[in-house]
N, C-alpha and C positions, 0 to 999 in steps of 0.2 A: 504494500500500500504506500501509495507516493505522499511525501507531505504535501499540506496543500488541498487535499482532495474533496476536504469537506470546510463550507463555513460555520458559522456557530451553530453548536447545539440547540433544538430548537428547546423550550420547556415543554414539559409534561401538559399544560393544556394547549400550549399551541399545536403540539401533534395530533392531540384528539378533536380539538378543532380540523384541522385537515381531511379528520376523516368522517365532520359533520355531526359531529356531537363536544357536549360540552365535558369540561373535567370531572361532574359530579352528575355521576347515573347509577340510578338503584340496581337493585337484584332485579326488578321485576322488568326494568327497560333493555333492549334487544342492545350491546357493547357496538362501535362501529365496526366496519370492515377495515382490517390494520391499513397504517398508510406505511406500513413500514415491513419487508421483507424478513420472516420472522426465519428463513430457511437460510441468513445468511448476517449473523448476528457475529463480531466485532470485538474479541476479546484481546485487548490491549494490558502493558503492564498494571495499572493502577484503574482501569477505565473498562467497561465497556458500552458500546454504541450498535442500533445498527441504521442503516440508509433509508432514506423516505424518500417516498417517489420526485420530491423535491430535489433532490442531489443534495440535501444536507443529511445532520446526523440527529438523531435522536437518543440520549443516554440512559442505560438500563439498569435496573440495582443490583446486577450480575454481580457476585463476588468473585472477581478474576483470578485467583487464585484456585479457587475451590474448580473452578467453569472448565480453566486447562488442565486439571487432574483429571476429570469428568470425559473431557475428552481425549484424553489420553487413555484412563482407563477402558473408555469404548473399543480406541484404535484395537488396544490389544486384546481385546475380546474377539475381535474379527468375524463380527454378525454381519450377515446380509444386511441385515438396520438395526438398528437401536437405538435406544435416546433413555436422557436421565434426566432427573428434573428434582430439584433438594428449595424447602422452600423453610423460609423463621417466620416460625409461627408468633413472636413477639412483634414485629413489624408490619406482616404482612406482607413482605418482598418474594420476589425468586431470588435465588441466589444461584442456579445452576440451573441451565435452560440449554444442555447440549446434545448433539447425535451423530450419528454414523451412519453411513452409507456406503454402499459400491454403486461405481457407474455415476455417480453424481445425479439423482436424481433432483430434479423440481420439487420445490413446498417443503413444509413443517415436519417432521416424522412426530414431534415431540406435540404438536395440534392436531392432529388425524386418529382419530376413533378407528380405526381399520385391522386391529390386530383383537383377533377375541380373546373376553374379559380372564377366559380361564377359568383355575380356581380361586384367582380373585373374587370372582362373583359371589362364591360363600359365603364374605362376608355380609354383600345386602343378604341373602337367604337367613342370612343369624342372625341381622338385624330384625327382619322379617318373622322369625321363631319366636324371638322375644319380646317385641312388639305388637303382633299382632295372634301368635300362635300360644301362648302361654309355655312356653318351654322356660324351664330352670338351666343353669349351669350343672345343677346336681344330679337333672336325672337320668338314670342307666340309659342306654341304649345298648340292641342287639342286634349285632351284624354276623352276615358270612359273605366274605368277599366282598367282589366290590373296589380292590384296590386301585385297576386301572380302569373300568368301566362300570355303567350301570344298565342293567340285566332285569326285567320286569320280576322275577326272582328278588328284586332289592327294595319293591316298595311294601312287602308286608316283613312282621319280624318274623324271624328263621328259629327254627326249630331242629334237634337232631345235634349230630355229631358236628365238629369244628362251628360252633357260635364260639364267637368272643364278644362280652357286656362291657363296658365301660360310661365313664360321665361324659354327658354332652359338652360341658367342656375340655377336654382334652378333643373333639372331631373338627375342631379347626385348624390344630395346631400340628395334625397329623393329616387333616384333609382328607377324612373318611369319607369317601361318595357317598357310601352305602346307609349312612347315618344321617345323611342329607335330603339323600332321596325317601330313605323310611318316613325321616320326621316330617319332611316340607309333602310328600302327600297322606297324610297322616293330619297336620294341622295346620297346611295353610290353603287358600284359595287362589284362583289368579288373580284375582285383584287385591287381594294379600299382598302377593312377593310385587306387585306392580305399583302397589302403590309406596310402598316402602322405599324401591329402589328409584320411582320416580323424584321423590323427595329427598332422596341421595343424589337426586342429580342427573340420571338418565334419562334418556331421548329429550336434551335437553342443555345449558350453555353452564361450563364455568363459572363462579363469578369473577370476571377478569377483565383487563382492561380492551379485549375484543373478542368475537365469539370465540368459541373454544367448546367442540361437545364433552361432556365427562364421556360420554359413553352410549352404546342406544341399545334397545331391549325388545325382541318378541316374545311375548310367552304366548304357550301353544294352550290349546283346550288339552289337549291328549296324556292320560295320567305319565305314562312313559315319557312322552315327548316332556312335559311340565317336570318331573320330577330331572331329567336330564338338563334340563334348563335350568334348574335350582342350583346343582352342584359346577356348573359351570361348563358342562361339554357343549353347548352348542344354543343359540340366540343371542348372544348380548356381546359386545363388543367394548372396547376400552382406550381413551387416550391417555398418553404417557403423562400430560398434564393432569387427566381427569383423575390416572391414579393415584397422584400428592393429592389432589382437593380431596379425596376420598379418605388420604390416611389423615389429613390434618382434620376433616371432620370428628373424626375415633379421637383423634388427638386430643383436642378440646372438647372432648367432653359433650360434643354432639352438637355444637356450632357450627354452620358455616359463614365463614369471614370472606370477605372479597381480596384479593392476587394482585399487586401489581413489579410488572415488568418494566412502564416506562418510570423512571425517577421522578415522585413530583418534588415540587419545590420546595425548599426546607421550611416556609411556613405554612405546606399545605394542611390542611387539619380533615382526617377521614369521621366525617359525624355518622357517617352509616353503620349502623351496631349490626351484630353478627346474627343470624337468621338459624333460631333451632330448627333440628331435621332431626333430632333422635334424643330420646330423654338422657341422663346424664346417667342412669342404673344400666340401660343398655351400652351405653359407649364403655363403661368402665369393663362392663362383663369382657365386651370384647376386648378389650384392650389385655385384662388376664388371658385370653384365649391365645391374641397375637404372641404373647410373650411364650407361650408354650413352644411356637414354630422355631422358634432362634434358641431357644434354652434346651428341647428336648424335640425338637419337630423335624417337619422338613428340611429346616434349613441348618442343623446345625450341627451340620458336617461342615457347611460353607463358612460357618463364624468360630471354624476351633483349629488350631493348628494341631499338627500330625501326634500331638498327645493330648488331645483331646480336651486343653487348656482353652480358653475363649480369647477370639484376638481382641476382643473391647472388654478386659478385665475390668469390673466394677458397675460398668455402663449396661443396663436393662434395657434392651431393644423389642420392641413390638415389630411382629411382623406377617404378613402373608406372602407365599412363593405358588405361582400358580406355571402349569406345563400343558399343552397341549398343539398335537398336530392333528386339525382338521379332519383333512384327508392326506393320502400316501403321498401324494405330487405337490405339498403345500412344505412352506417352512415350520419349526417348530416355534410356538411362542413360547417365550420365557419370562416370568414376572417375579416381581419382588417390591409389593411397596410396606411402605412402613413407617415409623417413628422412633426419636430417643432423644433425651434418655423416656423411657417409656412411663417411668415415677415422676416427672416432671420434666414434660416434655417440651425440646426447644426444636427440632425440625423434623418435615415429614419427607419423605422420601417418594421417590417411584422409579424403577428400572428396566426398561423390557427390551428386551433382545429377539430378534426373527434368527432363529439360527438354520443353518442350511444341515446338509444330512453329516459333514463332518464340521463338528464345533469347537471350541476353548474353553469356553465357559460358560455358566448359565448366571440370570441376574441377578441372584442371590450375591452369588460371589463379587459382583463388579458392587452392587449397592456397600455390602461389608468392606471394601475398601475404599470408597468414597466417604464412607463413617468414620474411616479409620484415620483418613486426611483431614476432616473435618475436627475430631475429636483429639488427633493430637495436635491438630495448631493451637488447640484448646490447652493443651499441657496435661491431657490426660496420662494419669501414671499409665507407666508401663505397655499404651499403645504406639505402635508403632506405625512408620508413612510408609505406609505401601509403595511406596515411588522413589523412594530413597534409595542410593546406592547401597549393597550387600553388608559393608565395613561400618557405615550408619545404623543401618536395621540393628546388627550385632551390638555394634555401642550402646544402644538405644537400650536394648533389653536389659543388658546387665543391672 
């Protein structure tokens, strides 16, 4: 980039002037259409920007530090696409808005709903259990199978040789289908999980400073097809932004706050209070549930070094990790969003990776060391920067 290329910064309401609205619009009013190229955002030493169809620049509350680990850790992940999105929940900012690509395509990877929800999705289904279904955290369920798919076999309880019972809460953090599919047709309706997850945000915008789907949802009449839909194989879809809006919901407690990306101006004052979607007894349940994934779940192979030590000693992370391929000829998705510390929480996370049929890694692992950058610039004991030279890391530990 030559100097010279751009003149001054424009401020935060003269960009959304540009794009025909003014600096202060609710939840409920439709965000402009950006004027500003969100697929090619400008991370400088101390700054980032990125270009409006003006030829000037627009400044973003990117934290550049955090934005080039971000994508650096993509690079070496080597997805077909992926995109990472880390946002402070005290502020309200993004702070990491990066992605990946091959072949350099066109647009946003990091705005684009196009990659399915997973089993992300479990968590509206839980929200949904316990808001609308009467389900406890405590009570048994019994499954048989079920671990990679779901089998009309899975929506009654099982009976006979190999059942295994366990608490409803531990089946998020282990991502039981079978517990999913039992419970949600068992006690909820479609306008149950639809309404829940509408108010989570799907077939529906962000609250952010231009549109932005969270995500969008068919649910089917068909007990199969609906109980499939609940656990996440197949309707609902997810953006890489929509999944931070969705952890920082859990995060707070069941709030949602409004996102911004362009910097306003240091006396701008946000009077828009934060809009509940879920009472504060469900956000916490899950929130204990998240923490199972990373502490004893899915993911936490990805969060322990080869003795089975935690690489964020101290630090309680919330989380969901969600996998699936479509069909045979499609890439794999890979998710991980989340929160931490999860006992008082300062950022939410989202990671998703398209992986091809030979991969590096999956997004669990890229989110755990963008934690790990994050939380030792923080001066967290004994975590170490995943990005640091070998003779560092070593330093580091002792």
């Amino acid at each position: 980039m030559k100097p010279g290329r751009f003149s001054q910064p424009l401020s935060f309401a003269a960009v959304l002037a540009l794009s025909g609205a003014t600096a202060a619009h609710g939840h409920s009013a439709t965000p402009p259409e950006p004027s500003i190229d969100l697929g090619r955002i400008h991370v400088e030493q101390s700054h980032a920007f990125a270009e409006t169809r003006q030829g000037t620049r627009a400044e973003l509350t990117l934290d550049p530090e955090l934005s080039r680990a971000a994508s650096k850790l993509l690079d070496q992940a080597h997805p077909v696409a992926g995109a990472a999105v880390m946002l402070d929940l005290k502020s309200g900012k993004v702070l990491v808005f990066a992605e990946h690509r091959r072949g350099g395509a066109a647009g946003s990877i990091v705005t684009q709903a196009r990659t399915p929800a997973a089993s992300v999705f479990k968590l509206v289904t839980t929200a949904a259990l316990f808001e609308n279904g009467g389900v406890r955290p405590s009570d048994r369920v019994c499954i048989s199978g079920g671990v990679r798919s779901v089998e009309r076999r899975h929506l009654d309880a099982p009976h006979g040789a190999g059942v295994t019972c366990g608490p409803f809460s531990h089946a998020l953090g282990f991502s039981r289908n079978a517990v999913y599919a039992q419970l949600a047709t068992r006690r909820l309706s479609r306008q149950d999980l639809l309404q829940v997850a509408e108010r989570l945000g799907f077939n529906s915008l962000v609250p952010f400073d231009w549109p932005v789907p969270v995500g969008t949802l068919s649910v089917p009449y068909n007990d199969l097809a609906f109980a499939r839909t609940a656990t996440g194989f197949q309707g609902s879809t997810l953006s890489p932004l929509g999944g931070a809006f969705l952890a920082s919901v859990i995060a707070q407690g069941g709030l949602a706050q409004r996102w911004h990306l362009l910097t306003p101006p240091a006396d701008a004052e946000d009077d828009e209070a934060p809009t509940r979607v879920l009472s504060a007894t469900t956000a916490r349940r899950i929130t204990k549930m998240m923490e199972v994934t990373v502490r004893s779940g899915t993911s936490r192979g990805a969060f322990s070094d080869e003795s089975g030590h935690s690489l964020l000693p101290g630090i309680r992370v919330a989380g969901k990790t969600g996998t699936l391929r479509p069909e045979s000829r499609d890439e794999t998705a890979s998710w991980f969003i989340g929160f931490a510390p999860s006992d008082k929480p300062e950022i939410a996370i989202s990671v998703m990776l398209e992986n091809g049929a030979v991969w590096r890694q999956r997004a669990a692992e890229v989110a755990r060391d963008l934690l790990r950058v994050y939380f030792h610039r923080k001066g967290a004991a004994k975590v170490s920067d995943p990005l640091a030279p070998p003779d560092d890391v070593r330093a580091a530990s002792r």
